[in-house]
N, C-alpha and C positions, 0 to 999 in steps of 0.2 A: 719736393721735400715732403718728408711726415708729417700730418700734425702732431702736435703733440697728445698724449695720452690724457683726457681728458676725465678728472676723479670726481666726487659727490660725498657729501654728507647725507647720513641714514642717521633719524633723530628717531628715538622708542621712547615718546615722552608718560610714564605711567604716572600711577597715585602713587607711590612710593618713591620708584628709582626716575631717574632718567640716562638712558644708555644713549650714545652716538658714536659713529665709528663713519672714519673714509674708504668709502667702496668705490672700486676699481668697477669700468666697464663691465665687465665679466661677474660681477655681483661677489668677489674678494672681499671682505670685509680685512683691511692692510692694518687699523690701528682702531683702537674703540678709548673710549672712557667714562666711565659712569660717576653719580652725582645722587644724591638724597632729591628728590622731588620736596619744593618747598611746600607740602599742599596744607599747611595750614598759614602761610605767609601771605596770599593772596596772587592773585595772575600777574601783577608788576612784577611782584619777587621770581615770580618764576620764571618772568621771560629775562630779567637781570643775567641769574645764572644760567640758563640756557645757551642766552648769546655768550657768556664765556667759556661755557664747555664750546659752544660751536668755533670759536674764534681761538679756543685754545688749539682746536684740531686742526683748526687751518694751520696756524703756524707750524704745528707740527709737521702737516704737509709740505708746508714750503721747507725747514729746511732737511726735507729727504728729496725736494726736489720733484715733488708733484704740484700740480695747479687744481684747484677746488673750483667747478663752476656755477653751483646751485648745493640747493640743501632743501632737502627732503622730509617730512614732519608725519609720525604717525603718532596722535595723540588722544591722550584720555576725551570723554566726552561726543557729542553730534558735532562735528565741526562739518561747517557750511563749505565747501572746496573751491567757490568760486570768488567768495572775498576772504577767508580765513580767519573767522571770526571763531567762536567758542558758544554754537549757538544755546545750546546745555550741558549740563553736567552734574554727577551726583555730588554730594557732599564728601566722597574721600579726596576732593581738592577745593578747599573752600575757596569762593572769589573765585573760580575759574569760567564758571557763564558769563557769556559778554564780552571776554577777554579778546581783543585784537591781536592776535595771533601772528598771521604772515605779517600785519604791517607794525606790529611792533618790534618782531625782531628783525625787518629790514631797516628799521630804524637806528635800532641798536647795534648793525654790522653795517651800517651805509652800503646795502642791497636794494639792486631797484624789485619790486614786486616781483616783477617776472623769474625770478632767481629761488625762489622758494615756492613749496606746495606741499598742503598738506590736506592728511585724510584722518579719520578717526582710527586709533591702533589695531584695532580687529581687523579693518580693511586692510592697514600697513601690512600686516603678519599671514593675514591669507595670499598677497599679493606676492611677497616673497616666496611661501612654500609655491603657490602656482609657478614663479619661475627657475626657482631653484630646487625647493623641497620635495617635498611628496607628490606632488602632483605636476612635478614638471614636464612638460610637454603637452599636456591636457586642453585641448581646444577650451574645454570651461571646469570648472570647478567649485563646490560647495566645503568653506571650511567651518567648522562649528567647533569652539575653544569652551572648555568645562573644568571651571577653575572658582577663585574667588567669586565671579559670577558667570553666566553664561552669555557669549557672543559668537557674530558669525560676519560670516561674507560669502556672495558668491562671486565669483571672476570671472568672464565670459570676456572670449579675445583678447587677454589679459591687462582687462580692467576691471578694475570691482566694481559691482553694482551698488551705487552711493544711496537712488531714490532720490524723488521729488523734490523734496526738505531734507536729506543726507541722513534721515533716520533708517535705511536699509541696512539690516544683518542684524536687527534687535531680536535677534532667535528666542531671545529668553523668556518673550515677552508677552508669550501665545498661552493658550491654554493647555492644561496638561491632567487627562483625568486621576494620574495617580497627588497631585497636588491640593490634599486636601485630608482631613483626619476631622476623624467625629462627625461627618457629614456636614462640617464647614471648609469651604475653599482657606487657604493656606495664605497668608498677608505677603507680599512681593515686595523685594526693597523698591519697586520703582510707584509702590501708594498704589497696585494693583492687589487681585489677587487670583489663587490658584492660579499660577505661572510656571512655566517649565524651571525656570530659574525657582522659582519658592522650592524647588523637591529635588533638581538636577544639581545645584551647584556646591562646592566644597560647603560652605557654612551650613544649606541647607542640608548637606549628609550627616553634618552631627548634631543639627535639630532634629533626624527624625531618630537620627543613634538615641537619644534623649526620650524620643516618644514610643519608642522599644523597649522601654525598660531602663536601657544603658546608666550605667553612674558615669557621672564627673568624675567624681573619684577614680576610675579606672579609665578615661579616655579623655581628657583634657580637655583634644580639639582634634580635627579632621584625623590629622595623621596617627593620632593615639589612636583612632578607631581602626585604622587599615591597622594599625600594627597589632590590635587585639583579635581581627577577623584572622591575621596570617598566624596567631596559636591556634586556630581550629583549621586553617587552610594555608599550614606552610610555604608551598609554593607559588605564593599568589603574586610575587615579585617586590620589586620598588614601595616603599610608602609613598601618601602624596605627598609629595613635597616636590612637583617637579622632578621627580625622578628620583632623588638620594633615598640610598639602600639603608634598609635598619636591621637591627638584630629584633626578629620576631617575637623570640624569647623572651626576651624584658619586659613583655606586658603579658603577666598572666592574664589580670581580672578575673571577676567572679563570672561562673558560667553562664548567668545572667546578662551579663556585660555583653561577652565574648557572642552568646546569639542574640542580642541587637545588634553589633557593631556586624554580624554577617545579612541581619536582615537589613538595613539602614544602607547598604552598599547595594545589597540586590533591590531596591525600591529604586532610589537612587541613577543607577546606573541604567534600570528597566525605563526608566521616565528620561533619561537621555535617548536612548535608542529609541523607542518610540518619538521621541522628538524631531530627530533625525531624520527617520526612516519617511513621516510624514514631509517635511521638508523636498527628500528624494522624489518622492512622490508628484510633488507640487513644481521641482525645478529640472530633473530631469539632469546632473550634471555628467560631464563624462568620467571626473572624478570624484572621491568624500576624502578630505582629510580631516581630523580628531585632534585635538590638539588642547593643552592644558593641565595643571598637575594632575585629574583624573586618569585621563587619557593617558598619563605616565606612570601610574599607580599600580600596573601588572593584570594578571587573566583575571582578576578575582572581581575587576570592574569589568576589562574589554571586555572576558567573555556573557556577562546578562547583557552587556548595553549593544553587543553585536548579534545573539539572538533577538531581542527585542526589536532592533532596528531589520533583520531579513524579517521577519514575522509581520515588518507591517508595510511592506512594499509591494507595488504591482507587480504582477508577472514577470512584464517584459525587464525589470530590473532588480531582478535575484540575484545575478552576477556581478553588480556593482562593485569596483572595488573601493573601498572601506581603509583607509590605512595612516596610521599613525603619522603625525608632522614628524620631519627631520632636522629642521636648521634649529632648535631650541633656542636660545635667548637672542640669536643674532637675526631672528625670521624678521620681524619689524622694522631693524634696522636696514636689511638686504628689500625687504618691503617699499619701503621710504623712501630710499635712494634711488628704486625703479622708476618712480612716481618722476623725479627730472633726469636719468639718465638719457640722453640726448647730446649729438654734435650742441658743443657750443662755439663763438665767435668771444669770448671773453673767458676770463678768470677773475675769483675771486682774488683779494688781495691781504694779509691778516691785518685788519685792524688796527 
């Protein structure tokens, strides 16, 4: 006789949202649900509503007639992978350092241990493109995400590389010479400074929109700038925003504006791709995938962050391919789920 088809939960726990969906062996994502991250509630609240989005989806499962074996976690913060603890974290989840993690919400689903696993979201989301996404097939893989900040993973025999203390893929968190103005280094949200992130990441693109010249008045926030650079470089694709298209048009701004919001991009994107490209350098992957609302924001980023990054590579990896994530919101969750996909001898049961 068959066993039966054995399903998982893929948890994408952010600062904001928290996304989860049941994935089929095959990395299917069959149902999802998403949920407001309680990050100013504290880590109890957040694992309250977690386990009921998790426990929502199991029921779900059961009555379509699938069995849920484990649950899978890629979550904000350093999370430790071998007890599931919440070893740090920034303040867009407050009360989240510390937070008992895997044995809380076993607690809260009457799970034994062994039933959940979880890694920090960067790892979940590179772990996915590796098997599914962009880089699928890739004996190893380096992904580097450039968004609200900067993170990374690299995958090798497809497991992400966690480190020592689970701090591996803090890509952002190195030095970057364009990371600095006025001949002082640039201040890092992580209490560092001059940091790839202080110059590479969304927020940091419209502080330097700002030190351009740029008014407020004419570019708000990140995406007002793509959208002021695409009146001088119409074709420059997508705003950031994770990819959603705008009308170029609508942001004249003053000329002033419009060449800082195109220099601010090219600083920006130049100080990724050299980030990158050094990275390649140091790990040697068979793949590169890019990944984050940058990386979604059309040629007017790809193409300086993709000169930047061949420019500053060895010889032997000129050829590198270099190539945009594909699974977009659901990477983390297909990420996650990998982490326990595996024959099980049990099922979950809903709550």
């Amino acid at each position: 006789m068959t066993a039966p088809m054995t399903h998982v939960i893929g948890v994408d726990l952010g600062g904001t949202k928290t996304a989860a969906g049941v994935v089929a062996p095959s990395g299917e994502v069959l149902m999802s649900e998403t949920i407001p991250t309680l990050n100013r509630a504290g880590g109890e609240a957040i694992l309250d509503a977690t386990a009921g989005l998790i426990a929502g989806l199991v029921e779900r499962a059961a009555d379509a007639g699938m069995s849920v074996s484990s649950v899978g976690i890629g979550s904000a913060g350093v999370i430790d992978a071998s007890s599931g603890v919440v070893v740090s974290a920034t303040d867009a989840i407050h009360g989240w350092a510390g937070t008992e993690l895997i044995s809380g919400l076993c607690s809260r689903l009457s799970l034994p241990a062994a039933a959940v696993r979880a890694v920090n979201d960067v790892h979940a989301h590179a772990l996915g493109e590796a098997w599914l996404g962009a880089a699928a097939g890739s004996s190893s893989s380096l992904m580097v995400a450039f968004g609200t900040g900067v993170g990374g993973s690299f995958v090798l025999a497809g497991t992400p590389v966690l480190g020592h203390r689970f701090v591996g893929g803090h890509v952002g968190h190195f030095a970057s010479p364009y990371a600095s103005f006025g001949g002082s280094p640039l201040s890092c949200v992580c209490g560092g400074s001059g940091h790839v992130e202080a110059i590479a990441s969304g927020p940091a693109l419209y502080e330097a929109y700002l030190r351009c010249g740029g008014s407020a008045v004419d570019a708000a926030d990140t995406r007002g700038v793509f959208a002021l650079a695409a009146t001088e470089a119409p074709d420059c694709g997508a705003a950031f925003d994770g990819g959603a298209a705008f009308d170029g048009g609508a942001a004249a701004g003053s000329a002033d504006s419009r060449a800082a919001a195109l220099r601010a991009i090219e600083i920006g994107a130049a100080a990724a791709g050299q980030a990158v490209g050094g990275l390649i350098n140091v790990l040697d992957p068979e793949t590169v995938v890019i990944s984050g609302g940058l990386a979604d924001a059309g040629e007017l980023w790809w193409e300086p962050m993709d000169t930047a990054l061949r420019e500053e590579l060895l010889a032997p990896l000129v050829a590198i391919p270099v190539l945009r994530a594909t699974l977009g919101n659901t990477a983390a969750i297909v990420g996650a789920a990998k982490l326990v996909l595996k024959p099980q001898n049990s099922s979950l049961s809903s709550p």
